[in-house]
N, C-alpha and C positions, 0 to 999 in steps of 0.2 A: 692255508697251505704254508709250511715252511718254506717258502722258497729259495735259493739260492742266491749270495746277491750280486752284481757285475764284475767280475774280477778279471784281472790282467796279467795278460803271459809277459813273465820278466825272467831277464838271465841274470844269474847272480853267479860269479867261482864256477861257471861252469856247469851248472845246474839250472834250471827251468824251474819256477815257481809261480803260481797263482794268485794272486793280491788284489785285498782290495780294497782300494784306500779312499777316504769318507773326503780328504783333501779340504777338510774343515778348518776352519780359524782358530782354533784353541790348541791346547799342549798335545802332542801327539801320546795315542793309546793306542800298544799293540796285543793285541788279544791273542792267546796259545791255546789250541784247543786240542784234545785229546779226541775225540772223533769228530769228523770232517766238520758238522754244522751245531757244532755245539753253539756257537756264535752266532746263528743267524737270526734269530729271536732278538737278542738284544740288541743288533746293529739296527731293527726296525725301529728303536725306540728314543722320541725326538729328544727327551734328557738329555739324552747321551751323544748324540749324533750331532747335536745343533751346536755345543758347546766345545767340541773336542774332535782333533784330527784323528777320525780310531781307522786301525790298519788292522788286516786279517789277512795273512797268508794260510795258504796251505800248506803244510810241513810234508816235506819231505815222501814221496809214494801215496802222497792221498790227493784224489781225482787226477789233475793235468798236472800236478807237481813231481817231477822226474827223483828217481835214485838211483842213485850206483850202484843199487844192490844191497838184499835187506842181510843181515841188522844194521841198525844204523843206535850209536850210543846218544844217549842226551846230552851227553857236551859236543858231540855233531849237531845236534838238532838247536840246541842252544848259539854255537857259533854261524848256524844257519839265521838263525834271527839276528843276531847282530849285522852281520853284514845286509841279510835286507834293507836293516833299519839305515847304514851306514850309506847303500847303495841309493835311499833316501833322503840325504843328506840330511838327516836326523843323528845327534848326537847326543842325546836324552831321551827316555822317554817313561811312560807309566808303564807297568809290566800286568796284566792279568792271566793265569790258568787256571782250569780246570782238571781233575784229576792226574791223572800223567800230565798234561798240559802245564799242570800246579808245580808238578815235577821240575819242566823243564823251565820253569818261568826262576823257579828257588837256583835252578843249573848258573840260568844265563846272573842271578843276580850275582852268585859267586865266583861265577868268570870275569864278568865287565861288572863292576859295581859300579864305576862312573858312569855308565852308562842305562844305569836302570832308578830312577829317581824313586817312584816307588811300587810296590806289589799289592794284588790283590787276589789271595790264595782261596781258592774254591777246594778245599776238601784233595790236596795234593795227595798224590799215592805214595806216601810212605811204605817203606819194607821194614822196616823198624817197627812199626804196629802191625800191619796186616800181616806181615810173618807169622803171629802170634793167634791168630784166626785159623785153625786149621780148614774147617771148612769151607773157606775160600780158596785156599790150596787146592782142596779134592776138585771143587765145581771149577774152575779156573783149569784143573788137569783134562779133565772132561769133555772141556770145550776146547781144547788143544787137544786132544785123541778124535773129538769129529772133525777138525778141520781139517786133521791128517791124514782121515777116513773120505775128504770129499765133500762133509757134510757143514757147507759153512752155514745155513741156516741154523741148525740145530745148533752151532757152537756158539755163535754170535746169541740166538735166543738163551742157551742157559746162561751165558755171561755174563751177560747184563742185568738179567732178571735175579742174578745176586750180588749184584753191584746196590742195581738201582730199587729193586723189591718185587715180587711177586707180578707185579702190576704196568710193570718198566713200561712197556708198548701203549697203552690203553692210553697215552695221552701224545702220543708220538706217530707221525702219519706216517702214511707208508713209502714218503721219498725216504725219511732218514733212513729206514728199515735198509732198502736198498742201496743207499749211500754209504752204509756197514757192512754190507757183504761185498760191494766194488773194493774199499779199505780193507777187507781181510786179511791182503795177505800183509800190509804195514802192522797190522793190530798183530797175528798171531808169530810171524815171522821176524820181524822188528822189535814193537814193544814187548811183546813178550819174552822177547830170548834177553832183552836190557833191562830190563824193569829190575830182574832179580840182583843186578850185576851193582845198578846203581846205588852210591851211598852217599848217603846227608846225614849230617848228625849234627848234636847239640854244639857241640863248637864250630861248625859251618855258620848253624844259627844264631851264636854269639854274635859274629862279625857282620851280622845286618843290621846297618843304621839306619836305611831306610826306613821312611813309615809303611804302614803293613796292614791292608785289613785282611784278617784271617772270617773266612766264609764259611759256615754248614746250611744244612737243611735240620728243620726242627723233625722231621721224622725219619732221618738218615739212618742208616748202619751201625750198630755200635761200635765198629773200627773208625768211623769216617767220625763218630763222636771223640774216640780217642784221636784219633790226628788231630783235630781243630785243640781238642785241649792240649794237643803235645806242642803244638805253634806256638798256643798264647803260653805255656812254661817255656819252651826256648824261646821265645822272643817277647819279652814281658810290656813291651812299647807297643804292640799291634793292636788294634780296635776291633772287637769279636764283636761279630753282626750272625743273627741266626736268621735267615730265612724260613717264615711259616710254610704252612703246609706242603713240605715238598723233601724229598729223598736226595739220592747222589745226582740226577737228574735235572739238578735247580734251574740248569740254564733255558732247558728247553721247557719247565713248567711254572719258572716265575721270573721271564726275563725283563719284567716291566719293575718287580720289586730289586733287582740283582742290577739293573742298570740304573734306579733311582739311586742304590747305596753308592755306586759308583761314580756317578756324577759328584753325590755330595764330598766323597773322599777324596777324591781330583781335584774338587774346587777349595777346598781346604789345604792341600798339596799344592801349588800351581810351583810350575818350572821357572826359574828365573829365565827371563826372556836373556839376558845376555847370555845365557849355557846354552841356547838353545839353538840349533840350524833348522831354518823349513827347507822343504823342497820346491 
């Protein structure tokens, strides 16, 4: 069972959030995740966990984490993680996301770049490539006309199952199922009305000095093939890792290979302990 793992109601600006912090000895790692437990898989894995302070809130309208009301833009969602991290008296840290999550991890490095030492992009949702997908468009329209209909099962299933492939659920239990229909209306009402709005481009990507590992799945989406190639052409420094047998999906079906890559990128990265504040 994917289970959920201990997290803690904190006020931040005004706002309620979720967190949950490993409060480990090593450089702090804050995880972004694009549906609620993307992250939960790999938070179980002692690589990762025993080496490194990793934090995982939950953004913004997903579970116990309060909004003001949806849309919310991803340099919102991004200045939300800063001040978590700030509110932690953390002043550096490693950045990872996943798809949107990928998004908003590329937001907050271009906001606070002192404050993001380095990233590790899981297949970020670029509008720049997937615009160019019509068929994502239609099935993506679809499942925003059933959710408008009432019908968040139906929306959420064809979603995903053209994100992540035919097969999305068969390896996914049926908490997160329901973990994505609680997030709908962040997912359809939120990232969806930003998603199209936001923009990153190649000279965004110039201005990242950070180190960078750029993440796919070896059996991914041919869009999610192109973003990973569009990273490593805008950012020619980044370290392209494929993860085997696994789709958009990676987190939750290879979070033992996805947090081994992690550890070792971290520990070749480490923060200079004088940049650094604990909590």
């Amino acid at each position: 069972m994917l289970s959920a793992p201990d997290m803690k109601l904190v006020n931040v600006n005004g706002l309620q959030f979720e967190i949950f912090d490993s409060g480990g000895p090593g450089d702090p790692v804050l995880l972004v995740h694009s549906t609620r437990d993307d992250w939960y898989g790999v938070i179980q894995e002692p690589v990762l966990m025993d080496s490194f302070r990793v934090i995982l809130p939950h953004r913004r309208g997903c579970g116990r984490s309060t909004s003001e009301g949806f849309p919310n833009s991803f340099e919102e969602h991004a200045a939300d993680y800063r001040m978590i991290l700030q509110h932690l008296n953390i002043e550096k840290a490693h950045i990872a996301g996943l798809s949107i999550g990928g998004s908003i991890a590329l937001q907050l490095a271009k906001d606070w770049p002192e404050g993001v030492h380095s990233l590790v992009l899981l297949e970020p949702a670029l509008m720049s490539v997937i615009a160019n997908y019509e068929q994502v468009g239609q099935v993506l329209g679809e499942a925003v006309s059933r959710y408008q209909a009432g019908d968040k099962e139906g929306a959420i299933t064809i979603h995903f199952e053209e994100l992540a492939g035919p097969d999305a659920w068969s390896d996914l239990p049926r908490e997160s199922f329901e973990r994505l229909l609680e997030d709908a209306d962040m997912l359809y009402q939120g990232d969806g009305a930003k998603l199209a709005e936001w923009v990153y481009t190649s000279e965004d990507a110039a201005r990242t000095d950070q180190p960078v590992l750029n993440v796919t799945g070896a059996n991914t989406r041919p869009y999610y093939k192109e973003i990973h190639e569009t990273i490593q052409s805008w950012i020619p420094h980044a370290e392209n890792v494929v993860i085997p047998d696994t789709k958009h999906a990676i987190l939750q079906t290879q979070p033992r290979k996805v947090a081994e890559a992690m550890a070792d990128f971290f520990s070749r990265h480490r923060i200079q302990r004088e940049s650094q504040v604990t909590g």
